[in-house]
C-alpha positions as CSV (number, residue, x, y, z in Angstrom):
1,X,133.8,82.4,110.9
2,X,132.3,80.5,114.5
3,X,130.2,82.6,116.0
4,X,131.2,80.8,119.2
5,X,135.1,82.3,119.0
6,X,133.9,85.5,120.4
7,X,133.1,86.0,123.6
8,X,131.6,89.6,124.1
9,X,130.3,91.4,120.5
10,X,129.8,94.9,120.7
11,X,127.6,96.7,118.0
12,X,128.0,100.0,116.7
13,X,124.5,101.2,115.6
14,X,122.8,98.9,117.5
15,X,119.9,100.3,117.5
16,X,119.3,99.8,113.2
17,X,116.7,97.0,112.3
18,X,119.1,94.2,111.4
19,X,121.8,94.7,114.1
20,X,119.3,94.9,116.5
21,X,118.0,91.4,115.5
22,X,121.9,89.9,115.3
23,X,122.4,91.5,118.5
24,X,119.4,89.8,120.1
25,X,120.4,86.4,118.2
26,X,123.9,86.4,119.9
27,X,122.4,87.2,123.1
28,X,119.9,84.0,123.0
29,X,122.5,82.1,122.0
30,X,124.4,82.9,125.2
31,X,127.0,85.8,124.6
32,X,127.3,88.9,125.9
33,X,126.8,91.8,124.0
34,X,126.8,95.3,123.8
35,X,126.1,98.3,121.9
36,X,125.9,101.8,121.1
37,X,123.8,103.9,118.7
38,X,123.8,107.8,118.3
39,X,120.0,107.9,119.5
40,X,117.7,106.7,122.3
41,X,114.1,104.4,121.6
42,X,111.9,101.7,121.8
43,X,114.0,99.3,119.9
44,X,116.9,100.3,122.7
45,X,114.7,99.8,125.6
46,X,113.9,96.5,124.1
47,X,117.4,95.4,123.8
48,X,117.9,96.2,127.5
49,X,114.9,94.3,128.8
50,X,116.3,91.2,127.2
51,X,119.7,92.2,129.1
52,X,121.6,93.7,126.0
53,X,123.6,96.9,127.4
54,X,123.2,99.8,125.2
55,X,124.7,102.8,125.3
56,X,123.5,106.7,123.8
57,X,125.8,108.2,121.3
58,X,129.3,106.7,120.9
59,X,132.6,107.0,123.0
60,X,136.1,104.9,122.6
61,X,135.8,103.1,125.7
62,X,132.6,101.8,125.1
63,X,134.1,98.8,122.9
64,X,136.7,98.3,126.0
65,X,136.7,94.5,126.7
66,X,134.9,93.8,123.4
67,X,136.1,90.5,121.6
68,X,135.0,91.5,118.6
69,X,133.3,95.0,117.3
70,X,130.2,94.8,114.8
71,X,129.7,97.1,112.6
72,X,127.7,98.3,108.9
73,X,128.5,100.4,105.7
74,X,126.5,103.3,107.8
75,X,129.0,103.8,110.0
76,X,131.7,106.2,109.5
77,X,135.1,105.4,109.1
78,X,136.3,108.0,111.8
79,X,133.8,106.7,113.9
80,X,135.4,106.7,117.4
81,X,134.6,103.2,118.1
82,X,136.1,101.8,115.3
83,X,139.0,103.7,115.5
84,X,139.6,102.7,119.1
85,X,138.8,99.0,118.5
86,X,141.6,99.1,115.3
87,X,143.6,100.6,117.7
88,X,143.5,98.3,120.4
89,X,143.7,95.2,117.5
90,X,139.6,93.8,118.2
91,X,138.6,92.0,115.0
92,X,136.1,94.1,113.4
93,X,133.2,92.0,111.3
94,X,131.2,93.6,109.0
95,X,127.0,93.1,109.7
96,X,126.8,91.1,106.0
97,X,130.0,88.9,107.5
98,X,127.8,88.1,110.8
99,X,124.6,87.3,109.3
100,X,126.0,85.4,106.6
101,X,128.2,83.0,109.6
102,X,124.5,82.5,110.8
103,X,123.1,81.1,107.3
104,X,126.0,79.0,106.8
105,X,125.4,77.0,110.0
106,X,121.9,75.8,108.1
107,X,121.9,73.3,105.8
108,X,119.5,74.6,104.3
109,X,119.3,78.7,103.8
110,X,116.1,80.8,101.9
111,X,117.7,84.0,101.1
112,X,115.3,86.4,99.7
113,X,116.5,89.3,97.2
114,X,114.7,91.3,94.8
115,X,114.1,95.3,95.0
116,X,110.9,95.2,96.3
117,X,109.0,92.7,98.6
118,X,111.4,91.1,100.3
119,X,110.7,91.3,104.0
120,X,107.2,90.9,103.1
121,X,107.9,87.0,101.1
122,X,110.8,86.7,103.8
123,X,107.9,87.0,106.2
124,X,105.7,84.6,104.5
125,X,108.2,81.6,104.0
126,X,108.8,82.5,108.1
127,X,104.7,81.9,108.5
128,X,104.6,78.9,106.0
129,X,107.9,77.1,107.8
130,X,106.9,77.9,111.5
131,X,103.2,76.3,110.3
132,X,105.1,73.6,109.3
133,X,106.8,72.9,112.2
134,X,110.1,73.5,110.4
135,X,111.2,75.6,113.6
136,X,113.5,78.1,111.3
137,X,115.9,80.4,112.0
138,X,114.9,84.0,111.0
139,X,115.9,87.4,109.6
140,X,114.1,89.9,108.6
141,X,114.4,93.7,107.7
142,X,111.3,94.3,110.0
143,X,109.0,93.3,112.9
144,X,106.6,90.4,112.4
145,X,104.4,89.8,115.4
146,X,104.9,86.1,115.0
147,X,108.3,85.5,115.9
148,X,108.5,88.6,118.4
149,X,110.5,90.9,116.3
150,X,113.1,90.8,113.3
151,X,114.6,88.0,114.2
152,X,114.2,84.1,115.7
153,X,116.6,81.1,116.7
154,X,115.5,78.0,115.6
155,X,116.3,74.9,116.6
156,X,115.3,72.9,113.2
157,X,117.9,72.9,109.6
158,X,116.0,76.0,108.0
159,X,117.1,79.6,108.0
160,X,115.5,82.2,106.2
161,X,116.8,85.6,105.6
162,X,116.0,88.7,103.6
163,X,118.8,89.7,101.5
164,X,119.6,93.1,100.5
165,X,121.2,94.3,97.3
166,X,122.5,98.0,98.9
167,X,126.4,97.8,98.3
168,X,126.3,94.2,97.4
169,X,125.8,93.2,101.2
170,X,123.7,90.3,99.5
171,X,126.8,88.9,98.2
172,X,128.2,88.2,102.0
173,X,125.5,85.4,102.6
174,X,125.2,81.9,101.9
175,X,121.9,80.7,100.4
176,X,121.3,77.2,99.0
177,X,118.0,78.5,97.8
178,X,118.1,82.1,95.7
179,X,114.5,83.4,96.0
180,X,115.0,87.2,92.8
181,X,111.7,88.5,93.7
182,X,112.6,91.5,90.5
183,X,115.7,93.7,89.3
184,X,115.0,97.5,89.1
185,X,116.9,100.3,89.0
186,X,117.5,101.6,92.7
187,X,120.3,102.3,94.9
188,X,121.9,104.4,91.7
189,X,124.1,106.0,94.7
190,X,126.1,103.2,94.8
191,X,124.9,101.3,91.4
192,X,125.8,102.5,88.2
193,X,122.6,101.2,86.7
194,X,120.7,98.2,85.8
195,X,123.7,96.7,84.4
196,X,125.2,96.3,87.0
197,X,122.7,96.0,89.6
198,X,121.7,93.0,87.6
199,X,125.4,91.7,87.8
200,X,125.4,91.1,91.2
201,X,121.7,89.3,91.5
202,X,123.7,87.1,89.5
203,X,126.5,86.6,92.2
204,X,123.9,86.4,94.2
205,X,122.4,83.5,92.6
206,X,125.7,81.6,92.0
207,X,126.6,81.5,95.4
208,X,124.0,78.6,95.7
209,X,125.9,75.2,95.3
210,X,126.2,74.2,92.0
211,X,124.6,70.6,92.6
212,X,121.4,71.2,95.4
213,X,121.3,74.8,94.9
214,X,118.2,76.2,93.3
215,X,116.8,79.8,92.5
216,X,113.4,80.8,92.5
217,X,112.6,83.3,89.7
218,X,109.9,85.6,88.8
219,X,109.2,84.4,85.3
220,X,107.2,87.8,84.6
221,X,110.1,89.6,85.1
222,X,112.7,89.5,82.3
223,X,115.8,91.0,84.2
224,X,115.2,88.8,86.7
225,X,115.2,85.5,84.0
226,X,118.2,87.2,82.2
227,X,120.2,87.2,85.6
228,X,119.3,83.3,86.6
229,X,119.6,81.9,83.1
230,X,123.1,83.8,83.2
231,X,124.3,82.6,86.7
232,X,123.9,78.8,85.4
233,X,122.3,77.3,88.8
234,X,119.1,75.3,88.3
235,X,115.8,77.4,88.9
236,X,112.1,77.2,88.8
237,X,109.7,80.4,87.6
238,X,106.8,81.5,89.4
239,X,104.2,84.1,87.8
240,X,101.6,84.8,86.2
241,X,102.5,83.5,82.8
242,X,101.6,80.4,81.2
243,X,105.1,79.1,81.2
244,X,106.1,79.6,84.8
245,X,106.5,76.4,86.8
246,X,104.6,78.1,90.0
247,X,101.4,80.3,88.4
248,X,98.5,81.9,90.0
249,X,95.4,81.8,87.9
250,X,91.4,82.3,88.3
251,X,92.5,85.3,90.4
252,X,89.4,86.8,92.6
253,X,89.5,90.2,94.3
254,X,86.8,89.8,97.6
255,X,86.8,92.2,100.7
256,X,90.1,94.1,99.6
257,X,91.9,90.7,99.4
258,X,92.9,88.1,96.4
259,X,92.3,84.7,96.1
260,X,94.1,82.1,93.5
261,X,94.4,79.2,92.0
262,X,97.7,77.7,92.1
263,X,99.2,75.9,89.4
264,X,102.6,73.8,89.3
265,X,103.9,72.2,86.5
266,X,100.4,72.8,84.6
267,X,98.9,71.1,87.3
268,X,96.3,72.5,89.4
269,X,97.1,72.0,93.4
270,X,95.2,74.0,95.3
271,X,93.4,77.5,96.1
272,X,95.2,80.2,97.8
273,X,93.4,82.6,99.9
274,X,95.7,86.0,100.6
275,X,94.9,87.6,104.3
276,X,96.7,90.8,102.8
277,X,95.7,93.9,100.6
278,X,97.5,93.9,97.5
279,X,97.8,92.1,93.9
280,X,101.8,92.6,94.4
281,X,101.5,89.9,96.9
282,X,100.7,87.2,94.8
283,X,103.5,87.0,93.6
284,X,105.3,86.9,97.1
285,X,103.1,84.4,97.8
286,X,103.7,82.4,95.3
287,X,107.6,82.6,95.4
288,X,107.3,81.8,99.2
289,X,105.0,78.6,98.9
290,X,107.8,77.9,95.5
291,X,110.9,78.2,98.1
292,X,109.2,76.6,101.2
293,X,108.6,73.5,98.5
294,X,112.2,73.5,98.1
295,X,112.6,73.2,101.3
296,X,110.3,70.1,102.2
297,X,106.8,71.8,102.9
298,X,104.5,70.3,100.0
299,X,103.1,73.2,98.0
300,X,99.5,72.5,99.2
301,X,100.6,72.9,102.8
302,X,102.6,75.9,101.8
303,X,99.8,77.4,100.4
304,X,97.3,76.9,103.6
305,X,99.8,78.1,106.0
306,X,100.4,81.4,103.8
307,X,97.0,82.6,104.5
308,X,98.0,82.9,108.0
309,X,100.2,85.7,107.3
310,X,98.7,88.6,108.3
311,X,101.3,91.6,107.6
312,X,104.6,92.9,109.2
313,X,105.8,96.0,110.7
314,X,104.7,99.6,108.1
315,X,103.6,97.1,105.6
316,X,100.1,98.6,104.8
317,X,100.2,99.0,108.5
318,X,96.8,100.0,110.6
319,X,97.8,103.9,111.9
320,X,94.0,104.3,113.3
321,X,91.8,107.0,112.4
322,X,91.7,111.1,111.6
323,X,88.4,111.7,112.2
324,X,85.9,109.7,110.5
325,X,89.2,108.6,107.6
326,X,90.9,105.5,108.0
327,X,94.7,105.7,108.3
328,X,96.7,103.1,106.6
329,X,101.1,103.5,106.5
330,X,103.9,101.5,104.7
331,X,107.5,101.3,104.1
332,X,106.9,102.0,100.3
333,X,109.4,104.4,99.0
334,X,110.2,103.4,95.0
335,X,107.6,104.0,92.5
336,X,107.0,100.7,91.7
337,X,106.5,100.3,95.3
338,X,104.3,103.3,95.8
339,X,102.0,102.0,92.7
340,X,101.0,99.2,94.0
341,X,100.7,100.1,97.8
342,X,98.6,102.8,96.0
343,X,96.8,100.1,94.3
344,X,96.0,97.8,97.4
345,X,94.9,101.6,98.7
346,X,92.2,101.6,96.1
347,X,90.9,98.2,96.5
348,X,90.5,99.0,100.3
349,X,89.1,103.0,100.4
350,X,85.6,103.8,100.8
351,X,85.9,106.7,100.0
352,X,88.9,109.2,98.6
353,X,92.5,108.1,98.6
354,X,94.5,110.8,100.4
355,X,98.6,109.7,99.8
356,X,101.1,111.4,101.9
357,X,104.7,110.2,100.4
358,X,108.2,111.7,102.0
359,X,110.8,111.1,99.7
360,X,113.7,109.3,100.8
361,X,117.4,110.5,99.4
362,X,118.0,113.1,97.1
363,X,119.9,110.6,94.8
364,X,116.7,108.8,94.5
365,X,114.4,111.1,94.1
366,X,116.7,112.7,91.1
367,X,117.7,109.7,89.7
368,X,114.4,108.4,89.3
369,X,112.1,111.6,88.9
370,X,110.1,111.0,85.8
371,X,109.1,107.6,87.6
372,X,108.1,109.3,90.6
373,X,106.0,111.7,88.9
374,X,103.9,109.3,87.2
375,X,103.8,107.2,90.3
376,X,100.4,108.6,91.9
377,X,97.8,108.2,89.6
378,X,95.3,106.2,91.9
379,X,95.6,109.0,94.8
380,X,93.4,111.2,94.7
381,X,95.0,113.7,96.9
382,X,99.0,113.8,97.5
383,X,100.7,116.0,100.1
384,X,104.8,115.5,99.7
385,X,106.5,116.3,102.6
386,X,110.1,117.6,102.4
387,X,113.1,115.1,101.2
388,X,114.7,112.6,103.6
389,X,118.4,113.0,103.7
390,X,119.3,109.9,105.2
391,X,123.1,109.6,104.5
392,X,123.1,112.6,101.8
393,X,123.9,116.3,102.0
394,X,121.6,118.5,100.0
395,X,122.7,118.9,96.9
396,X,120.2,122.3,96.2
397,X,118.4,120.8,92.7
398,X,116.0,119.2,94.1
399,X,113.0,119.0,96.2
400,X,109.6,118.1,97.0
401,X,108.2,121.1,95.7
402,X,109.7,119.9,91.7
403,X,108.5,116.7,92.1
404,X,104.7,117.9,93.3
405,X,104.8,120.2,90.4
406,X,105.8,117.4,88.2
407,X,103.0,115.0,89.4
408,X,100.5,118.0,88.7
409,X,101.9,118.1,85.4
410,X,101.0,114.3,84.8
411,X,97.2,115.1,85.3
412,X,97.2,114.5,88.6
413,X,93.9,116.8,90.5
414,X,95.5,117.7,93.7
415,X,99.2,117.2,94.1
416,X,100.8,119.3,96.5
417,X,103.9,120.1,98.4
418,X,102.3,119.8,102.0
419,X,104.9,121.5,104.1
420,X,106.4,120.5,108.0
421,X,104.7,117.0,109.1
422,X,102.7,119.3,111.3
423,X,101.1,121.4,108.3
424,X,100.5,118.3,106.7
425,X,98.5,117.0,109.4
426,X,96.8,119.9,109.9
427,X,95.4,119.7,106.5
428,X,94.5,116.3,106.7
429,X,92.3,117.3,109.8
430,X,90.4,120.0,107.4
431,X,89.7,118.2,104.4
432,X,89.4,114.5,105.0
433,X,86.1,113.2,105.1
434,X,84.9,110.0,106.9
435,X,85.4,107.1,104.6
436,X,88.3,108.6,103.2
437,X,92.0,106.5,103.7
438,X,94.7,108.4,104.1
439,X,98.2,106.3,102.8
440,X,101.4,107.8,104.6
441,X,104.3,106.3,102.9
442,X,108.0,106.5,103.3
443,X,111.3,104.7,104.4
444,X,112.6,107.8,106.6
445,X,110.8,109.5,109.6
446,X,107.5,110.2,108.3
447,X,106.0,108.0,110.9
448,X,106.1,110.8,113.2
449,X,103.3,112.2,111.7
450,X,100.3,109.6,113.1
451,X,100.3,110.6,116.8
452,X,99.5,114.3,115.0
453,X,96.5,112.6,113.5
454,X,95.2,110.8,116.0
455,X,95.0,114.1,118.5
456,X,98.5,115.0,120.1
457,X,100.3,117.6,119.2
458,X,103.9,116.4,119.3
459,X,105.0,113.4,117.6
């Protein structure tokens, strides 16, 4: 597809994190676009002060003099939008289609896949390229502070992008370097299990070229080396195991943060200081200075520029303070996730770790229960706060209330079901002390609970 064939885009669900940052890629580039979405915000009013037109809630006319209609799996099929532009013959492009014209124009593409970590290593081979004056194209699934938002034009031969698995979207883009960060069982609304989740990493993976392609693999993760050996495209292993081709070693916790020694090949390069909480990020670290290599920037400059990322968007985010306790929040919403945000909470907290987690999707919450329940054990305090539907209707056999009990049941001293975001808070008024960090986690609307902490009484 040329992006330059269309002359007005219109977006429906403009307002969602990655059609926000097409539609603000389209519009530097000198189309006009438009859009819809079924709710007002920030990220709206930001689209209009860069002379997108967005509209509130969705009517037929709206795509009226469209050239081509924008849309994602989220939107319904009766939409009244889409209906009207089938109607009326507008080619309709799905978001995966859109993005995935982008990469190909690069001729060199970093797409980032894995089930957790990506927009943080997508944001860290987006620090390390932009350091080295690479001047990439970007796309991520949140906000980084250094390019402005989600997304970035550049002008050089690089384009990075995180790549989601959710209904094999993944499999619409074009990377020439595969960066499988892990394979877990997730999305099992739409995936019938590991199986087959690990299927389409390797489609994934083979859409690199068969000659210059390469994937970058976590060696430490054997579903992840099943899938690249499988998909037959060269690859190099990053890890913490002797055999992988990009290690970390002499590994030093100091202030909250890690430091490493990197290792290539069995050589030693260089050492990598982290400006992040976490030991989960050493291995995005090391898979972003692994694919930046790839991609001309010498590992040892690689690993000086990573230090200079600094976080993205509800990525063991600053949220301020409740009282005297320090309020941290992240996107984390898988138990793998949650342990080792939980982790990074530990190496940080003065004092007690107070975790507030909302669930997000019934499916997920059912589907992978047992996990959950054992997922808390370096809180020392969890409130759950009631289910996010998202897309899902309730289904009656599940809630936040089981899974609190459950976590009690795994030996956990004070797991609760906390209630409406406002109880919630209210507790966490009552019993934090100062020194305490309080960890809000989720993927849905949980956010809306820090302006409760931080004195107002509306969110």
């Amino acid at each position: 597809m040329d992006l330059k064939q269309y002359r007005h885009y219109h977006f429906i669900g403009i307002g969602g994190m990655s059609m926000s940052g097409l539609a603000e890629m389209l519009n530097a580039r000198g189309a006009e676009v438009s859009g819809s979405d079924r709710t007002d915000g920030p990220m709206l009013d930001k689209l209009r002060s860069e002379g997108i037109r967005c509209y509130v809630g969705h009517e037929a006319s709206q795509v009226h003099g469209a050239d081509a209609v924008v849309y994602t799996a989220a939107i319904p099929k009766d939409n009244c939008e889409l209906r009207e532009a089938e109607r009326l013959g507008i080619p309709l492009i799905y978001r995966g289609d859109l993005l995935g014209a982008w990469m190909h124009e690069y001729p060199v593409s970093i797409g980032v896949c894995g089930t957790h970590g990506k927009s943080t290593c997508t944001s860290m081979c987006a620090t390390i390229l932009l350091g080295a004056g690479k001047d990439p194209g970007v796309h991520i699934g949140t906000e980084l502070d250094l390019i402005g938002g989600t997304t970035r034009v550049g002008e050089g031969s690089v384009f990075v992008a995180e790549s989601c698995e959710y209904q094999d979207s993944f499999l619409d883009l074009f990377p020439t370097v595969a960066v499988v960060l892990n394979i877990e069982e997730d999305h099992l609304d739409y995936f019938s299990g590991i199986d087959q989740i690990r299927d389409s990493f390797v489609r994934f993976i083979r859409i690199c070229p068969e000659d210059s392609g390469l994937a970058v693999l976590n060696g430490d993760d054997p579903q992840t080396m099943r899938a690249g050996k499988e998909a037959g495209r060269r690859y190099v292993t990053f890890g913490l195991g002797e055999v992988c081709d990009y290690r970390a070693d002499e590994i030093v916790l100091e202030n909250g943060k890690y430091s490493y020694t990197l290792f290539r090949k069995g050589e030693r390069v260089t050492r990598v200081s982290l400006s992040v909480p976490g030991r989960h990020h050493i291995y995005n670290s090391l898979a972003a200075i692994a694919a930046c290599e790839a991609c001309g920037v010498p590992a040892e400059e690689a690993a000086e520029h990573v230090k200079e990322y600094h976080g993205a968007a509800r990525r063991f985010d600053d949220g301020g303070f409740c009282g005297g306790a320090r309020i941290v929040h992240d996107y984390a919403h898988h138990p793998t996730e949650i342990r080792a945000t939980l982790s990074a909470a530990r190496d940080n907290a003065q004092g007690q770790v107070w975790c507030v987690f909302q669930p997000h999707t019934y499916t997920r919450t059912k589907q992978l229960f047992d996990s959950f329940a054992k997922a808390f054990s370096d809180s020392d305090h969890l409130l759950l706060a009631d289910i996010y539907a998202a897309r899902e209707p309730d289904p009656g056999d599940i809630s936040s209330a089981m899974l609190a009990e459950a976590v009690k049941n795994q030996g956990h001293p004070d797991s609760r079901y906390g209630g409406s975001m406002e109880a919630i808070a209210d507790t966490l008024k009552k019993e934090t002390k100062p020194g305490d960090l309080i960890l809000i986690l989720g993927a849905g609307d949980i956010i809306r609970i820090l302006p409760m902490l931080n004195g107002e009484k509306k969110a």
